[in-house]
C-alpha positions as CSV (number, residue, x, y, z in Angstrom):
1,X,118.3,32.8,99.6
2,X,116.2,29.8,100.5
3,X,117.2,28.5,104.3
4,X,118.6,25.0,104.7
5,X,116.7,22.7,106.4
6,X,119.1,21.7,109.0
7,X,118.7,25.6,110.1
8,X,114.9,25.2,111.0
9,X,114.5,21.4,111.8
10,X,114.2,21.3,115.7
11,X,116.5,18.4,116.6
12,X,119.3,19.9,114.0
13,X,119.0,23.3,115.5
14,X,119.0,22.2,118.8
15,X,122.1,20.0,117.9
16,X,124.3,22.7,116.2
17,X,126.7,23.9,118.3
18,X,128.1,20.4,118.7
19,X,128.6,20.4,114.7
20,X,130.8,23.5,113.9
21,X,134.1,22.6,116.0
22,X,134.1,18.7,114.8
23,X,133.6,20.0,111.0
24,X,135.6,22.9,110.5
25,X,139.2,22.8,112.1
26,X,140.3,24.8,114.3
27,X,136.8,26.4,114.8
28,X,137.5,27.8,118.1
29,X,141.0,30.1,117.1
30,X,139.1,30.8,114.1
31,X,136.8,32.4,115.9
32,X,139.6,34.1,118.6
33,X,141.5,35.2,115.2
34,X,138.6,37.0,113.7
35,X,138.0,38.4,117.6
36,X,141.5,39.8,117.9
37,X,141.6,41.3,113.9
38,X,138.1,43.1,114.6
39,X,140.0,44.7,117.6
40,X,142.6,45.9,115.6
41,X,140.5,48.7,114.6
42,X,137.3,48.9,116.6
43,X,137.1,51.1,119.4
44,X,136.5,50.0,123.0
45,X,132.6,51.0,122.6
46,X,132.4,49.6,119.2
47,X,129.4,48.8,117.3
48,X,129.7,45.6,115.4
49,X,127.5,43.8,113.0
50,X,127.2,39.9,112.5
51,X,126.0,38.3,109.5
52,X,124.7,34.9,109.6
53,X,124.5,35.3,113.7
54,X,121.9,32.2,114.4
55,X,123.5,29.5,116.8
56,X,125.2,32.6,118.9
57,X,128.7,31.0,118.8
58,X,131.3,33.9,117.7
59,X,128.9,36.5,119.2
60,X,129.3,34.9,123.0
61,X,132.7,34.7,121.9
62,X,132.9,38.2,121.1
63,X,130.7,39.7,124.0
64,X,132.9,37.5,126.4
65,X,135.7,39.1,125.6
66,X,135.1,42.6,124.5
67,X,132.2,43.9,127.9
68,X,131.6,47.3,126.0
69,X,130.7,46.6,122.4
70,X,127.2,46.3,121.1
71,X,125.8,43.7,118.6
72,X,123.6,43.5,116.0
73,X,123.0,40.0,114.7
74,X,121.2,39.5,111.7
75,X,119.9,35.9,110.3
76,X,117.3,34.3,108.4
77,X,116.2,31.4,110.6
78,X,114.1,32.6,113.4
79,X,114.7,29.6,115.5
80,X,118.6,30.1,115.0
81,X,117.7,33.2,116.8
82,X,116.1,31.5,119.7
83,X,118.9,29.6,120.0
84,X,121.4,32.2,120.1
85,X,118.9,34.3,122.4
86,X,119.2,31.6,124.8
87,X,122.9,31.6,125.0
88,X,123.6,34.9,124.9
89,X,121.4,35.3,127.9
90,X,123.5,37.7,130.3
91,X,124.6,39.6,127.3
92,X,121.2,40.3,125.8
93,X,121.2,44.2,127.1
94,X,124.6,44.2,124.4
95,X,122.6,42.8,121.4
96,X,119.9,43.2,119.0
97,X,119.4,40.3,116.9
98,X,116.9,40.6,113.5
99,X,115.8,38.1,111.5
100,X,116.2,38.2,107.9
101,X,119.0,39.0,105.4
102,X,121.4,42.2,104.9
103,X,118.7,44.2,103.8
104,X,117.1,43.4,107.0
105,X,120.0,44.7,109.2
106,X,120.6,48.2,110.3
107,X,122.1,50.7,108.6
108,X,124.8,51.5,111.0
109,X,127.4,53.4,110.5
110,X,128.8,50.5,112.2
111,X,133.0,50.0,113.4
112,X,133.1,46.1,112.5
113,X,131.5,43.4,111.3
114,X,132.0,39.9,110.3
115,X,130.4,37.0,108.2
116,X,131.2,33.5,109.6
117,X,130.2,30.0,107.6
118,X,127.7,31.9,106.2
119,X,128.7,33.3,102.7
120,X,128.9,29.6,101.0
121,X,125.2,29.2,100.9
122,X,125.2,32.6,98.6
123,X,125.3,32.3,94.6
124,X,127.6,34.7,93.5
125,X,125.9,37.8,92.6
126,X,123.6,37.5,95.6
127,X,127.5,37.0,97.7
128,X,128.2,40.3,96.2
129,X,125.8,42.3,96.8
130,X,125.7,41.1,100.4
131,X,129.4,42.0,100.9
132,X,128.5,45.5,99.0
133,X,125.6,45.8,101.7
134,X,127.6,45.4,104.3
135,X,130.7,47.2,103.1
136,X,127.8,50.3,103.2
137,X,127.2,50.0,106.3
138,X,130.4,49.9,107.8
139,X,132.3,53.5,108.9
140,X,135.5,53.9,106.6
141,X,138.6,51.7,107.8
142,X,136.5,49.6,109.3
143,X,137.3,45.8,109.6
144,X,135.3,43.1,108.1
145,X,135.8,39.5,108.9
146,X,134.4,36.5,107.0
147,X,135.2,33.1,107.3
148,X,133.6,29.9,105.1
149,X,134.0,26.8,102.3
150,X,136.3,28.0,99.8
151,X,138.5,25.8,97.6
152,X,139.9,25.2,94.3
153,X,137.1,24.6,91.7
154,X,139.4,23.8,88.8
155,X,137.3,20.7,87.7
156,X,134.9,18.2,89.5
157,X,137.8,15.8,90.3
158,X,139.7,18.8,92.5
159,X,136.3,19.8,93.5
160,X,135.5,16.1,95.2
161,X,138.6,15.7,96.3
162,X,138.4,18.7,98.6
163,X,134.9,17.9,99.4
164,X,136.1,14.4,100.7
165,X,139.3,16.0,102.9
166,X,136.4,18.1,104.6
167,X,134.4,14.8,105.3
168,X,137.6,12.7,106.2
169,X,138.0,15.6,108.5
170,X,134.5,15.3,110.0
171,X,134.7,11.6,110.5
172,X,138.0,11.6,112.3
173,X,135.9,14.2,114.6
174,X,133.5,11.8,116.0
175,X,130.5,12.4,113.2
176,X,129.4,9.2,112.1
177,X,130.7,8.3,108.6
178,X,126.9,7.9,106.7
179,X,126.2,10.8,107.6
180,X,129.2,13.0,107.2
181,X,129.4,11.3,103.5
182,X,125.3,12.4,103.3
183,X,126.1,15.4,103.7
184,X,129.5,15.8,101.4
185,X,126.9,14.9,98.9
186,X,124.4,17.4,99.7
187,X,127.7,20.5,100.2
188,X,128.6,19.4,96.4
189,X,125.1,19.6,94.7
190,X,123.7,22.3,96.8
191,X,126.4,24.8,98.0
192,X,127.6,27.6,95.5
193,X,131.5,27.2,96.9
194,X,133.6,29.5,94.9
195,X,137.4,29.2,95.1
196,X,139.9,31.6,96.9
197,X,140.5,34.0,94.0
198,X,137.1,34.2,93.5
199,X,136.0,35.2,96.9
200,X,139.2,37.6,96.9
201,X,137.9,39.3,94.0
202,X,134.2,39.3,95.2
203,X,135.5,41.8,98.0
204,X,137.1,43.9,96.2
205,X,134.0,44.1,93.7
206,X,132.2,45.4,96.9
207,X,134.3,47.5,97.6
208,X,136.5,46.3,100.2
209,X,140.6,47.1,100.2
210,X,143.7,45.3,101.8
211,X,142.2,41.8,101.8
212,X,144.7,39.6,103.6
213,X,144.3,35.8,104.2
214,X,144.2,34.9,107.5
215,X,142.7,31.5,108.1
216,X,143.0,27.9,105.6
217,X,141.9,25.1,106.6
218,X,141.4,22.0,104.4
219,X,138.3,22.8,102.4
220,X,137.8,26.8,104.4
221,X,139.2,30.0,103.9
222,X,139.1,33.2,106.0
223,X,140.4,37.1,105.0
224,X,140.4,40.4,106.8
225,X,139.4,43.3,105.0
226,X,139.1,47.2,105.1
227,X,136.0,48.9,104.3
């Protein structure tokens, strides 16, 4: 997986956290949803893996909430990792954060783990193998979270017109409108989006049971499954 440019240029990565809850809606409960269906299941110790944990967001969320469970973050920009190193500041003695891909993360066994606007930059094989990696390294009945851009790709015209909700959406936010509508082009000519079924199926090809939807949002999708 090459890494985007945004995740390694110094003024975007310094600017990211402002760009998640004005692009995706309802970022924040997303992120308390995929908090309180990880604690379903994991225990009050719990180990939990995050995928695609540069920026820091869900895991402050997560150590905020849950004081005894342990992170390991795994991501392949290194100055994402800076930046979540700096936020997660009185929780670093909770987290170990790696940079890299799946194969770069520990084996576990862990008792959670989750993927957050991470899995849409995968082509589909790659996607699958990823969710098999992690489905291996989870302990059985263990939850896995994972939350990203997934819409009907019936044709192009379905294709843009979701593409432009997610920009409409972006622009209502406060992002100015050139550059929200750069970047719909650059998420339709660069981003391997697959549509809902797709994805569905790409968990259970990994090996993943009762996949439930959880979370739709205009142009994202989010499921809970069981390892």
């Amino acid at each position: 997986m090459t890494i985007n440019t945004a995740f390694t240029d110094p003024a975007a990565v310094a600017a990211y956290a402002e760009g998640p809850p004005r692009m995706v809606p309802g970022f924040a409960d997303m992120q308390r949803m995929c908090l309180l269906l990880l604690a379903e299941h994991a225990p009050a110790d719990a180990r939990i893996l995050v995928l695609g944990a540069g920026g820091g967001l869900e895991l402050e969320v997560f150590a905020k909430a849950q004081p005894q469970w342990q992170f390991d973050g795994v991501d392949p920009s290194a100055e994402m990792l800076q930046v979540a190193q700096t936020r997660l500041l009185e929780h670093l003695h909770r987290v170990r954060l790696h940079t890299g891909l799946i194969d770069d993360a520990p084996d576990g066994p862990f008792d959670a783990a989750c993927c957050l606007l991470t899995l849409h930059f995968l082509a589909r094989e790659e996607r699958r193998r990823t969710l098999a990696e992690v489905r291996r390294r989870l302990n059985p009945g263990a939850p896995f979270v994972a939350a990203h851009f997934s819409f009907p790709q019936d044709n192009e015209a379905m294709r843009a017109r979701w593409l432009a909700r997610c920009t409409a959406f972006a622009i209502s936010s406060g992002i100015d409108p050139h550059h929200a509508r750069a970047r719909e082009k650059g998420l339709g000519a660069q981003l391997p989006i697959l549509s809902p079924e797709d994805d569905e199926a790409l968990l259970r090809e990994a090996g993943f049971s009762g996949v439930e939807l959880f979370y739709a949002a205009f142009g994202f999708r989010g499921w809970v499954a069981t390892a």
